[in-house]
C-alpha positions as CSV (number, residue, x, y, z in Angstrom):
1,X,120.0,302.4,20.1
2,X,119.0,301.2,23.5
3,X,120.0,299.0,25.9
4,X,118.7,295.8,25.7
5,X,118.3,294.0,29.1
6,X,118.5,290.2,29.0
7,X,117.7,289.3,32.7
8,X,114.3,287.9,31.9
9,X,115.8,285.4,29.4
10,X,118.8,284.6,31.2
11,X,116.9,283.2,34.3
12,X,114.2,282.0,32.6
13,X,117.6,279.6,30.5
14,X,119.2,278.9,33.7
15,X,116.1,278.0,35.8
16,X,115.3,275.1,33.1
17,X,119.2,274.2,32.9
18,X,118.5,273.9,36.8
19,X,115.5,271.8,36.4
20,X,116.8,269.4,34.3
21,X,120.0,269.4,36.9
22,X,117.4,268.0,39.3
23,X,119.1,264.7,41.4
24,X,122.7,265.5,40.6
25,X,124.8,265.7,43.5
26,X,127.1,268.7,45.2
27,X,127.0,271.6,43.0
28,X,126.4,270.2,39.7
29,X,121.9,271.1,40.8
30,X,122.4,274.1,42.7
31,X,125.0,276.0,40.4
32,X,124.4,277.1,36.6
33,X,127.6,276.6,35.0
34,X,128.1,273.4,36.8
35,X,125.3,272.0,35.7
36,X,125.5,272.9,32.5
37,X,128.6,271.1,32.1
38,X,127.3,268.3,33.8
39,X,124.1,268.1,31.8
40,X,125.9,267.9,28.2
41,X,127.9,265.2,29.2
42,X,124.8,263.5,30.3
43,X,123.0,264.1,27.3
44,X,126.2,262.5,25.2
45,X,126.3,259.7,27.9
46,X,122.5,259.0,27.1
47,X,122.3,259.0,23.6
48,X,125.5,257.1,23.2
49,X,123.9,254.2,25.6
50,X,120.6,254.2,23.8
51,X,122.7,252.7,20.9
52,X,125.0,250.4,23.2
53,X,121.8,249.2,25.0
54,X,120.9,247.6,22.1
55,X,123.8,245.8,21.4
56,X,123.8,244.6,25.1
57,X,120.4,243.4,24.8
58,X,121.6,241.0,21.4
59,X,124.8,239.8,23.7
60,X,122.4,238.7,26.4
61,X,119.5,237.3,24.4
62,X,122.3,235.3,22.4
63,X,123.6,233.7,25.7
64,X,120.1,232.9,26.7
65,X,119.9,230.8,24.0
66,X,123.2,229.3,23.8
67,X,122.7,228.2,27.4
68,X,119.1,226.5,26.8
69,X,120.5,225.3,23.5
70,X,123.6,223.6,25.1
71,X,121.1,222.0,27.4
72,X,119.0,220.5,24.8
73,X,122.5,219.3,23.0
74,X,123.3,221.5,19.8
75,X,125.6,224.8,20.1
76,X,124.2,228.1,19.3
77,X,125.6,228.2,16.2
78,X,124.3,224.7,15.0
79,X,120.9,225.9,16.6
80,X,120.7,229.5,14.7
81,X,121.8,227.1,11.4
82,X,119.7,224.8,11.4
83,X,116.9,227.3,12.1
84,X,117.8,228.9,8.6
85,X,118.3,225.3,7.1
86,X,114.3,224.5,7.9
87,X,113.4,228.0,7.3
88,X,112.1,229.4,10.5
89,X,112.6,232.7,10.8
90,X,112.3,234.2,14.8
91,X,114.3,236.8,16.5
92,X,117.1,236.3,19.0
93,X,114.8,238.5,21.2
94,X,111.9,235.7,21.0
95,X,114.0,233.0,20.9
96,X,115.7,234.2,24.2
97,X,111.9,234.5,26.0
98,X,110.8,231.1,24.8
99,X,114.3,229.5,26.5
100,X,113.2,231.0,29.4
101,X,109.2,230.9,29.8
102,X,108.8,227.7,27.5
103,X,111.4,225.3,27.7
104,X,109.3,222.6,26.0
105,X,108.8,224.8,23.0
106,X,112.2,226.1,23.0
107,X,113.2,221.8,22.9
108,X,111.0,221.5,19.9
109,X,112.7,224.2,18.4
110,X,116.0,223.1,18.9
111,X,114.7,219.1,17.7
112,X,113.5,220.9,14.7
113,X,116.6,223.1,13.9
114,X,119.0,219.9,14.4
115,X,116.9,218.0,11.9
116,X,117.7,220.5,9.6
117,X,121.4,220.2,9.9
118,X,121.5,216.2,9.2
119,X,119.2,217.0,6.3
């Protein structure tokens, strides 16, 4: 059987390991194993905080509202309550961008929402 020669393949693997490498610092772009290394603990890193991104996101839109909430006089959790009391059904991610860019709106809301709690 004959020799099979794998340099075609092997820098053709390690030029798009070295690619991808592009930006990291010292050796981890300039040498293969290195970067190899350093790229699968990136690619863990990254899909790990495509998850933990979005649980970040909830924590923050959920203080937005608390805060404008607490302004307007009810706690988060009487707001979210009385939201489900009346029946309105918006996401935190809405609710958080209407605290911000319509604070009238976001009052009504919270008027609303603390009707439904004395109802």
């Amino acid at each position: 059987m004959p020799r099979v020669k794998s340099g075609k393949t092997t820098r053709k693997k390690h030029k798009k390991i070295l690619k991808l490498a592009k930006g990291f610092k010292e050796t981890r772009h300039t040498r293969y194993k290195c970067a190899n290394e350093a790229l699968l603990h990136a690619f863990t890193y990254a899909y790990r905080d495509r998850r933990v991104k979005k649980r970040e996101m909830r924590r923050l839109w959920i203080s937005r509202i608390n805060a404008a909430a607490r302004i307007n006089g009810l706690s988060y959790n009487k707001f979210i309550c009385g939201l489900k009391k009346v029946g309105i059904n918006i996401n935190r991610k809405v609710l958080a961008d209407l605290a911000i860019t319509d604070s009238d709106a976001f009052a009504r809301l919270v008027q609303t929402a603390s009707k439904g709690l004395n109802s």
